[in-house]
N, C-alpha and C positions, 0 to 999 in steps of 0.2 A: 473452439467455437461453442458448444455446446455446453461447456463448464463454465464458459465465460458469459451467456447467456441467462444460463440459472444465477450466476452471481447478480447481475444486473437484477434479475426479477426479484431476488433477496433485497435489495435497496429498496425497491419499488415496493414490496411489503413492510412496511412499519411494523404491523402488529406479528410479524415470525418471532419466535425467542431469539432472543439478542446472544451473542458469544460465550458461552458457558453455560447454555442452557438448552434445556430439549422441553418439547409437550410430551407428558407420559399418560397412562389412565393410573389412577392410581386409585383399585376399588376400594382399601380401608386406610381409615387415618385417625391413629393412634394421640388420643388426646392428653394432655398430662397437666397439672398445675406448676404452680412454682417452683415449687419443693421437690419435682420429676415422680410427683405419684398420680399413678392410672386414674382417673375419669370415666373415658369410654373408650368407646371403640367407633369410630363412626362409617357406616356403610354409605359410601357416595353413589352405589348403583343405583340406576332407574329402569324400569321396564321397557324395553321393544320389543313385540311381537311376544315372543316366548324366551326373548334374552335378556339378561342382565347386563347392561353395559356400565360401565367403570366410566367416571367424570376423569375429564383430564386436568393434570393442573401441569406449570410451569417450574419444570424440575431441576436440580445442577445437571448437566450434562452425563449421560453415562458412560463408563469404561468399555472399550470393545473387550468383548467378554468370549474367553475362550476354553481349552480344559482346564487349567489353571483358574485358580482363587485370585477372584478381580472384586474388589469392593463398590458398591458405588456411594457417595456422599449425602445421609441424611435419608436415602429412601435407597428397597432393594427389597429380596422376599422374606419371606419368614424365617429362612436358613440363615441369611446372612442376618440381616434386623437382630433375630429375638433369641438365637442359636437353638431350634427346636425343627422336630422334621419326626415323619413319619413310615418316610420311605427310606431318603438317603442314610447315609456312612456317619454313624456320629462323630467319628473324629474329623472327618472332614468338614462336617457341620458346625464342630468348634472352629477348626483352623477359618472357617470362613465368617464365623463369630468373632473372629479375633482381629482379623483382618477390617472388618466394620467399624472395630470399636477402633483401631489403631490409626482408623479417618479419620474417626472426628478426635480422638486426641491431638492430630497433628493440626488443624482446625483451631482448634481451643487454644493452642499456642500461638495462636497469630492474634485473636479477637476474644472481648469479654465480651460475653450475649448471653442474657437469662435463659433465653431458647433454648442453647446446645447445652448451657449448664446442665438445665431440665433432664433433659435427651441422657444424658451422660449416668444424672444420676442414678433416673430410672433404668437405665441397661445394667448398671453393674451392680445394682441389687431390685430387681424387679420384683414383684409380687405380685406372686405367682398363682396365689391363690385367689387373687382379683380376677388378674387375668384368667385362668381357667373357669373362673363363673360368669363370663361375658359370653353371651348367648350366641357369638358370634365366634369363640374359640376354636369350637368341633373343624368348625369350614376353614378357619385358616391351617391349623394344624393339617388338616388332609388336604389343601389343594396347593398350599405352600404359596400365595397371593404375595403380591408387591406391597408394601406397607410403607409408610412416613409419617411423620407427628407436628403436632399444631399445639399450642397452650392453649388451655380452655379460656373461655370470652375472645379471644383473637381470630379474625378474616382468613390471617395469610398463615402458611406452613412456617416452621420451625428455618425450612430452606431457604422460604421466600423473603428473610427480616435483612433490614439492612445492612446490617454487618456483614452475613453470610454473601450474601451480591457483593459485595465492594471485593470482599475476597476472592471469587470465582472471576469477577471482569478485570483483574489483571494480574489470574495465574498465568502461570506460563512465560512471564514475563523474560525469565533468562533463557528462552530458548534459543537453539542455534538459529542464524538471523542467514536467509536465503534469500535471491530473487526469486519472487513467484511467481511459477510460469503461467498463470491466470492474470494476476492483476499487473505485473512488472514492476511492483514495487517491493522492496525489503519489506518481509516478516520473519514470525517466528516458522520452524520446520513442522509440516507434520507430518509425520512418519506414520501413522495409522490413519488412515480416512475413516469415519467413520459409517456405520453400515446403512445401505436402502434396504426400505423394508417395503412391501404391498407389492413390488413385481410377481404377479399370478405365476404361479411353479417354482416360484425359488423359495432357501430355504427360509424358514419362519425368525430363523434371527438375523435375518437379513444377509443381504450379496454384497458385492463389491464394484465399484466402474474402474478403479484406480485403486490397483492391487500386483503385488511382485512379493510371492510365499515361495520360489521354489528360483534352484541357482539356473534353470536352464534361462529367468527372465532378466536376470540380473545381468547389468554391464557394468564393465570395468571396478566389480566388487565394491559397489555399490549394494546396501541391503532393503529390501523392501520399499519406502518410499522416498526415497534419496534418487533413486532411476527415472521419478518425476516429480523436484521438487516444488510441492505446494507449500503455500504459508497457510496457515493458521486459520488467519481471518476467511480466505476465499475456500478454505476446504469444508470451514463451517458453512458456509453462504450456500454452497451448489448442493451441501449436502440435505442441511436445513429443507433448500425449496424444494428439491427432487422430493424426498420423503413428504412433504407437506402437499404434494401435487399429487403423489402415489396415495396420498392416505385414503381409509372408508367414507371419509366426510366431504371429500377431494371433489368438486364440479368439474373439473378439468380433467377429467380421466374418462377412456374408455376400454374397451378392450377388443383388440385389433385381433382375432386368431389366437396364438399365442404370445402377444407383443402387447405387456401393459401398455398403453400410450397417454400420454399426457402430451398438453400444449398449452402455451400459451402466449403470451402479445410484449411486445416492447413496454404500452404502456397500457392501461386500458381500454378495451372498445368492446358493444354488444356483442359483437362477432366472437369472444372470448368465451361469450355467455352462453353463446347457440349454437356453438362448432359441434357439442356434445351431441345435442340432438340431433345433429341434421345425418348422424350414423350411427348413433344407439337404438337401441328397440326401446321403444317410448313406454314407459310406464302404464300397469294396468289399470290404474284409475285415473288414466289420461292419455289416453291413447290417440287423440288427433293429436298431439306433443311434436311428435316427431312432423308431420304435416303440415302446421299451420310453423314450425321452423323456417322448412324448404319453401314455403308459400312468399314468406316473407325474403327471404332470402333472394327469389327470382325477384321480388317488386322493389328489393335494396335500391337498385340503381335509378326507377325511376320517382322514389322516393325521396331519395337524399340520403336515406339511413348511412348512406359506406359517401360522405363525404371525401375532397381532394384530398382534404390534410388528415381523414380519418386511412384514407386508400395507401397514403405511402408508410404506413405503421409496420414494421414487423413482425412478421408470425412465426412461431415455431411449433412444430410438432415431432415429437421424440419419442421413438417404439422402442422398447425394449422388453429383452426374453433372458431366461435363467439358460446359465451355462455353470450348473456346478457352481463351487461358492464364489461365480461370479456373474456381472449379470452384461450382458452381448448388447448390441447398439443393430436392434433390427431395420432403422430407418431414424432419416434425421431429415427434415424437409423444410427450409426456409425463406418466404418467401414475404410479401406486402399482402395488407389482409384485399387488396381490390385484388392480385392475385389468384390469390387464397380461393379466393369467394368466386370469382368468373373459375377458377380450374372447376370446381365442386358444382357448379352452374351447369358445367357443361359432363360432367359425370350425369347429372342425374336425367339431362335432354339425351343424352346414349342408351340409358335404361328405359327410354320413356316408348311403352308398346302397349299394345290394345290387350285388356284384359277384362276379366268378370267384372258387374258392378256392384261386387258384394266384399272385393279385395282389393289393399289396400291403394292408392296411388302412387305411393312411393316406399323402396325396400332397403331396411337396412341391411348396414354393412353386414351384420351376424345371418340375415337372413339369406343374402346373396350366397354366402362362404359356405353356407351351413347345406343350400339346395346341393352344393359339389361333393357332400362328403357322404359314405356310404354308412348306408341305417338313418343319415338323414343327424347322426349325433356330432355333435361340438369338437370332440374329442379325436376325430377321424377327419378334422380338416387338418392336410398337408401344410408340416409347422411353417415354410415359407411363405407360401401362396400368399395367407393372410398380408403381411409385411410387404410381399413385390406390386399388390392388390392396391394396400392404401397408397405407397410410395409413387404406382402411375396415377390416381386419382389426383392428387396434390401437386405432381409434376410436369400433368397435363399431357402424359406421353401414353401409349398404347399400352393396352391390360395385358399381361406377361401371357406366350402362347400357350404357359402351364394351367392358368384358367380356364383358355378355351377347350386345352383336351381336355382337364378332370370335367368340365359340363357336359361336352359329349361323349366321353366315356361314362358319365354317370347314366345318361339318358339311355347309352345303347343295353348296360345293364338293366334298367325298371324298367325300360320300355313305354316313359313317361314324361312328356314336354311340358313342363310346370309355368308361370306364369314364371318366377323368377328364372330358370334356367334359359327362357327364350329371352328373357331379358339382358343376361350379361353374354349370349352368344351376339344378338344385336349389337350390343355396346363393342365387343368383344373386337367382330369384325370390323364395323365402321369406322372404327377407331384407329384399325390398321389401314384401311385403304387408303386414310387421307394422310398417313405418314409412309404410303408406297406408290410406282408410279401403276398403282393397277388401275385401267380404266372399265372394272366394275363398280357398278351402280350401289349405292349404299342401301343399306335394305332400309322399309318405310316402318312405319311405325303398325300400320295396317295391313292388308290383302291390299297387295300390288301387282296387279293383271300386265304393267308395262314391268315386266321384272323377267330377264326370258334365260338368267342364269339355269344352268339343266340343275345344279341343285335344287333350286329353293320350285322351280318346276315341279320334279321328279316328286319333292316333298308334297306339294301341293295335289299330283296325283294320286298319292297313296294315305292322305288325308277324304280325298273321293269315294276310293276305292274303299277305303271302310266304313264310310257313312253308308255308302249304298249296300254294303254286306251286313250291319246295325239293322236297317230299317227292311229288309226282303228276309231277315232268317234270325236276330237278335242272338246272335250266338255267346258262347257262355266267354270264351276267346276269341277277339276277335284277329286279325291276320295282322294289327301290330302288335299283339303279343306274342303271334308264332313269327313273323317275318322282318320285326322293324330294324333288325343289327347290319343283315344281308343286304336291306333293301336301303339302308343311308352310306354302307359303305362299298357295295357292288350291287349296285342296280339290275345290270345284267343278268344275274344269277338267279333272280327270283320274279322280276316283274314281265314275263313272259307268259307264266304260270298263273301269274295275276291277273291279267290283262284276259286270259280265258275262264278263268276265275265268274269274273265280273256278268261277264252275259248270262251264267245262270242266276246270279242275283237281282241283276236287269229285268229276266222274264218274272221273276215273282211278285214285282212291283205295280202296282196301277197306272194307267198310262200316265198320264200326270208326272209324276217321280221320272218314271222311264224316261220321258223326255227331258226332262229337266239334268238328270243324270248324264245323259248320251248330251247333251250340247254342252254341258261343266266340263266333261274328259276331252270331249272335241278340242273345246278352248284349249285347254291345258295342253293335250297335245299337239297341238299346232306349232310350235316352237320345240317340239322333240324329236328330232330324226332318228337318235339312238340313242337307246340306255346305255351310259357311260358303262365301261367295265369296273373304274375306280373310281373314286372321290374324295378328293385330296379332303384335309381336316377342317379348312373353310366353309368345302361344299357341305360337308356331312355339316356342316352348321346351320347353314343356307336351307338344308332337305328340312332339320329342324324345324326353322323359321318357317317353310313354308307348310308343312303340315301345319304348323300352329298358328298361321293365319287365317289356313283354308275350316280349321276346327273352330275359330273366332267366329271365322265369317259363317258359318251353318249357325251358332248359338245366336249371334246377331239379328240372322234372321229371321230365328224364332220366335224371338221375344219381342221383334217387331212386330210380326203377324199377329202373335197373341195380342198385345196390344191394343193394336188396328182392331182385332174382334171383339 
């Protein structure tokens, strides 16, 4: 499904490189005349930021490249190209000198093109002393750069000329002739897929999805990819789009945790366009990006935007993570973009909770993931979570209860109820209750006085309890940084101590407060007969929620009053 899908989007892209061909960067391109003598050298990079980026141009396909001497046709590095190197094995540097020139010999025997002529001549008697005075030598000899050649006054590459295409679009032609288990129709075999490249942790020359290197994967002595025969055509197609969806330049990409993720549509629709933003961290010179997405998003439906016959379109979105030189299928979610859109609708009305009005409306994915991980770093979110995270968003089923621990385990560590962690404990819960038959109340979005759960209670107490120890003594700690782990998981054990606590912080206040204090704990206690002993991992969720509404609702207040004065 998934292979057969990328194929489909491969049709649906025109402008992908067609069969025998890859997009490469290629930073130098070695100019020649008629005659195959040097010209120039031409540097296609351009500036970003403080990088040099390499122009890409429309290459022959390359060879999967392994420890062995693999050529590739018409362009490759400095080693293989021009047989010079700085670092590596000279001898291996010829042999792989040799093996270049031995391409396009074989090449030259099928097509007469002044191009490769050129190419040919110049390789096997180069001049050398051109070359070494092009102000551009030092840097190829030391970085050992990818290079290919163009005749001077000509647009396209040496690879790009007619001849050269006619002969790449139907090599392969004698290959062994399979059903293939993508398209069902006879093609040629192909036994090496070739590599994904941009999935975040895998290696830099790319992974594998459809791969069999060792006999424990192999059946009935069958080798490599004969265990699942693809043809030709469709291994280029899924390979092509996948990599063109992973790339730097790629819209359609996000990053999920550890799980590059890409998606995208049957056929096109906006929704292809916005899926990005409505869970990335919006760019810093556009930071309402992310906001005015979700905004529109909610108003789709009474807009028109997500049309009937735009709603039954299919969507896909596909995570994946490095497993060694191969790359794992962290989530695959396929659904209709009205779907799509009503699931992701209703993710973000579960996160939706009273907050500062200085932060933002709505949190991205990275930012939700990121409040769970310890030091607050990227790198210390639990490599699933991410992957189980987005796949209930999408699926429209309850947030995995691994969320809920790592948020309040994170909270009983810092000792700190963040806008985003009272947000996916919110979600968290809510989300389970309507898929259990518990006839608890779903927590609100605000301070909810009809709320008489002994967690979110108990929380709401000791949210009290420190304002009035803040404002009678300003202590340097106050009693949720010595008490708040004891007091969300065994209430019992410390709010005794609290409770007597409190009357001397009571007497230091002016009457005013005093009362105001003594009729808040009243309330709240009124629906508490006893401090639990325990508190299952909902409740400690619930105690969460209610400290961090009862702390809402004091700032609320404040900045009323101020106001009003």
């Amino acid at each position: 499904m998934i292979l057969q899908a990328l194929c489909d989007y491969y049709e649906r892209k025109p402008d992908l490189p067609r069969l025998g061909f890859e997009t490469k960067a290629i930073p130098f391109v070695i100019e020649l005349n008629s005659a195959g003598q040097l010209v120039q050298i031409e540097d296609t990079r351009h500036i970003e930021g403080k990088k040099k980026i390499a122009r890409n141009f429309l290459m022959p396909q390359g060879v999967k490249k392994t420890s062995g001497v693999a050529a590739n046709l018409l362009w490759d590095n400095a080693e293989y190209v021009l047989g010079v190197t700085s670092a590596g094995k000279p001898d291996r540097v010829q042999e792989q000198h040799a093996a270049f020139l031995a391409k396009l010999d074989a090449l030259a025997d099928k097509i007469d093109d002044t191009g490769l002529k050129a190419v040919r001549t110049f390789l096997k008697s180069p001049d050398r002393m051109r070359l070494e005075a092009d102000p551009l030598w030092p840097e190829i000899l030391e970085t050992n750069p990818v290079l290919t050649f163009r005749l001077n006054g000509e647009l396209e590459l040496v690879c790009q000329r007619p001849a050269v295409r006619a002969v790449l679009e139907d090599a392969d032609t004698d290959a062994e002739e399979i059903t293939c288990l993508i398209s069902g129709e006879q093609d040629g075999f192909e036994r090496l897929h070739t590599s994904i490249k941009g999935v975040w942790g895998a290696q830099t020359s790319g992974a594998n999805i459809v791969s069999f290197n060792k006999d424990a994967f192999n059946s009935f002595g069958k080798e490599q990819g004969s265990n699942a025969p693809v043809g030709k055509r469709a291994a280029f197609a899924y390979t092509t789009s996948l990599n063109y969806l992973l790339s730097k330049e790629s819209t359609q990409r996000i990053q999920v945790g550890d799980a590059s993720t890409v998606f995208w549509s049957e056929k096109h629709t906006d929704f292809e366009d916005t899926f990005a933003d409505l869970f990335d961290e919006p760019p810093k010179d556009d930071p309402a990006k992310q906001t005015r997405a979700i905004e529109a998003l909610f108003k789709a439906p009474q807009t028109g935007a997500l049309s009937n016959k735009g709603d039954k379109t299919c969507f896909y979105v596909l995570g994946l993570a490095p497993n060694a030189a191969r790359i794992s299928v962290r989530f695959w979610q396929v659904g209709t973009v009205a779907e799509m859109s009503a699931r992701i609708r209703q993710h973000f009305e579960d996160l939706e909770i009273i907050h500062a009005s200085f932060e933002k409306p709505h949190l991205s994915l990275f930012r939700l993931l990121v409040s769970t991980a310890s030091q607050g770093k990227s790198e210390n979110i639990p490599p699933n979570l991410a992957g189980e995270f987005m796949r209930a968003i999408l699926a429209g089923l309850p947030y995995p209860q691994t969320l809920l621990q790592a948020v309040v385990r994170r909270i009983r560590a810092e000792r700190e109820v963040t806008y985003p962690r009272a947000a996916l404990i919110k979600a968290c819960i809510n989300r389970q209750a309507r898929y259990s038959p518990s006839q608890e109340k779903e927590i609100a979005v605000s301070l909810d006085d009809s709320n008489t759960n002994p967690g979110y209670r108990i929380g709401r107490l000791f949210a009290a309890l420190e304002k009035a120890q803040e404002e009678a003594v300003n202590p340097s700690a106050t009693i949720r940084d010595r008490f708040y782990g004891a007091a969300s998981s065994s209430p019992v054990t410390v709010f005794a101590n609290l409770m007597k606590l409190k009357n001397h912080h009571l007497a230091k206040l002016e009457e005013g407060r005093k009362r105001y204090f003594e009729k808040l704990i009243g309330q709240i206690m009124s629906d508490i007969n006893d401090f639990p002993a325990h508190l299952s991992l909902a409740d400690q969720g619930r105690f969460a929620i209610g400290y961090y509404h009862q702390r809402q609702a004091f700032f609320t207040k404040s900045e009323s009053t101020t106001k009003g004065e």
